[in-house]
C-alpha positions in Angstrom: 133.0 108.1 75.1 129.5 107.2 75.7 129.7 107.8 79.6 131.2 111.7 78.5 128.5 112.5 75.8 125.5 111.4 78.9 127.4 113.4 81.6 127.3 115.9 78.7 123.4 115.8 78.3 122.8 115.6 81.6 124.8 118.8 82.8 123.4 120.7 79.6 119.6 119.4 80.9 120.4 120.4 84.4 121.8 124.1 83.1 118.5 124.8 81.0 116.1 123.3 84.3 118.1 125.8 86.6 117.1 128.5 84.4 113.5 127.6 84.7 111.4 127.6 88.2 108.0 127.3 89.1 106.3 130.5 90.0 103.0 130.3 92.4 100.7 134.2 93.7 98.7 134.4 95.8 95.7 136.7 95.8 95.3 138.7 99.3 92.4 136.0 100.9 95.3 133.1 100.6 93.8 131.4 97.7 96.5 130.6 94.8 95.8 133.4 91.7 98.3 131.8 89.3 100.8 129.4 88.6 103.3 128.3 86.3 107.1 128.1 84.4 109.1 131.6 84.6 112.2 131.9 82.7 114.1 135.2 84.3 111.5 137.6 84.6 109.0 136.0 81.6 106.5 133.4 82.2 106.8 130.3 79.9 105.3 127.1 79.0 101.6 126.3 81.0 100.3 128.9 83.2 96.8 128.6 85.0 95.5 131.9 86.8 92.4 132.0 89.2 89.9 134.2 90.9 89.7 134.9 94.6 87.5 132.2 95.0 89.4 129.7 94.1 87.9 129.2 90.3 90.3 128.8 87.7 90.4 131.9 85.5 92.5 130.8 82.3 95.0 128.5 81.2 97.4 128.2 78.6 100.4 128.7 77.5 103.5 131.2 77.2 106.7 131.9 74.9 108.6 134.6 75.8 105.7 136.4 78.2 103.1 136.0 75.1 100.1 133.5 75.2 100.8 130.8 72.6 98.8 128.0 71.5 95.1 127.1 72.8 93.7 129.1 76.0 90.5 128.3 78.0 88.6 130.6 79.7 86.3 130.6 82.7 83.6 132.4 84.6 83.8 132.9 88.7 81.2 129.8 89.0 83.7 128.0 87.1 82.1 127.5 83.8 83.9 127.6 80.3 83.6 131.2 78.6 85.8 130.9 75.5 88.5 128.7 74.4 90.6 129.6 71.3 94.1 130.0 69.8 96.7 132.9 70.6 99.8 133.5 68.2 102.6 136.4 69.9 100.0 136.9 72.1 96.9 138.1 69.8 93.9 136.3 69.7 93.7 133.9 66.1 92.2 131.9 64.3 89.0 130.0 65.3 87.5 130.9 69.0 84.6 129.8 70.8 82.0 131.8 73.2 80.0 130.0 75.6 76.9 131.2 76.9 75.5 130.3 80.7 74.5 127.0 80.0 78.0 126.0 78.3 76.7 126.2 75.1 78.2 127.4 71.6 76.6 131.0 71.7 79.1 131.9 68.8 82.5 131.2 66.7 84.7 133.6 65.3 88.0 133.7 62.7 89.8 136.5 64.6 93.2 138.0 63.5 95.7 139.6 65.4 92.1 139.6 68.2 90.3 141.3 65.7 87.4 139.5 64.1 88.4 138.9 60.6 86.3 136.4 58.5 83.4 134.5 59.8 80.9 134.6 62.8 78.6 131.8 63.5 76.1 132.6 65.9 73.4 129.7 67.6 70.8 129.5 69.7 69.9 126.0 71.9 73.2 124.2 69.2 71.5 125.4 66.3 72.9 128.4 63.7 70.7 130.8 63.3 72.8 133.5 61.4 76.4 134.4 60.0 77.9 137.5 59.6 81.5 138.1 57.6 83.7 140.8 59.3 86.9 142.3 57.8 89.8 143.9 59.8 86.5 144.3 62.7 84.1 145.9 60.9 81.0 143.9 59.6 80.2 143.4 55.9 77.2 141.2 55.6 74.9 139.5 57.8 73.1 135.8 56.4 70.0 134.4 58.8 69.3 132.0 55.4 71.9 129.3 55.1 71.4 128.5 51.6 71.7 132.3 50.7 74.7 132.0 52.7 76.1 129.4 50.9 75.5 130.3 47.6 77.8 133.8 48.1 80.7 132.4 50.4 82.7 129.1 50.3 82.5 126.4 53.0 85.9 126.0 52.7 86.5 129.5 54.0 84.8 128.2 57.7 88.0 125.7 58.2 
């Protein structure tokens, strides 16, 4: 009984592997441009992508052909751009920007990759203003931090 329910697991793992394979491009130069799970004709699970010289691009990963979870983001010199969370492949939740010195320039609550909510923006790690947005479009700017505080809850930056 035991020996039929493990042949059983391992066929059924061996049916849902064959159904998944591992998908390398290459860009025109030679060097690799992505890599990663496809299921079929949709890419799935961790996918990294890269430019044509060699840097890695992005990484993250995919359900059903959408970017799911956490993705990082890089410039051609290879430092981090942005990093932030993706939901059916819209941008969500809290993201970070970079600037060139790998630095918080700015954080964002975007919905559906729409800024909806807060903006922090700093200069050299320190904030220096806050704006609140609403389905992308602006509605109030702070650069006072106890003005900002006394209109707009803390908890609504988590």
């Amino acid at each position: 009984m035991l020996r039929s329910f493990l042949l059983a697991i391992l066929l059924l793992y061996s049916f849902v592997s064959l159904n998944k394979e591992y998908h390398r491009e290459y860009h025109k130069n030679g060097a690799i441009k992505s890599q990663g799970w496809k299921k079929g004709d949709s890419r799935e699970d961790f996918w990294k992508f890269y430019y044509s010289n060699g840097e890695l691009r992005e990484q993250g990963h995919f359900k059903n052909d959408l970017k799911v979870g956490y993705w990082y983001f890089y410039s051609e010199e290879g430092l981090l751009e942005m990093e932030g969370h993706y939901a059916h492949g819209k941008m969500v939740k809290w993201w970070l920007f970079y600037d060139t010195q790998g630095k918080v320039n700015h954080k964002c609550q975007l919905q559906k990759g729409v800024k909806n909510g807060y903006c922090l923006k700093y200069k050299n790690e320190k904030l220096k203003s806050a704006e609140k947005y609403s389905n992308g479009k602006k509605v109030k700017e702070w650069y006072d931090f106890s003005s900002f505080k006394k209109e707009n809850k803390l908890s609504d930056l988590r």
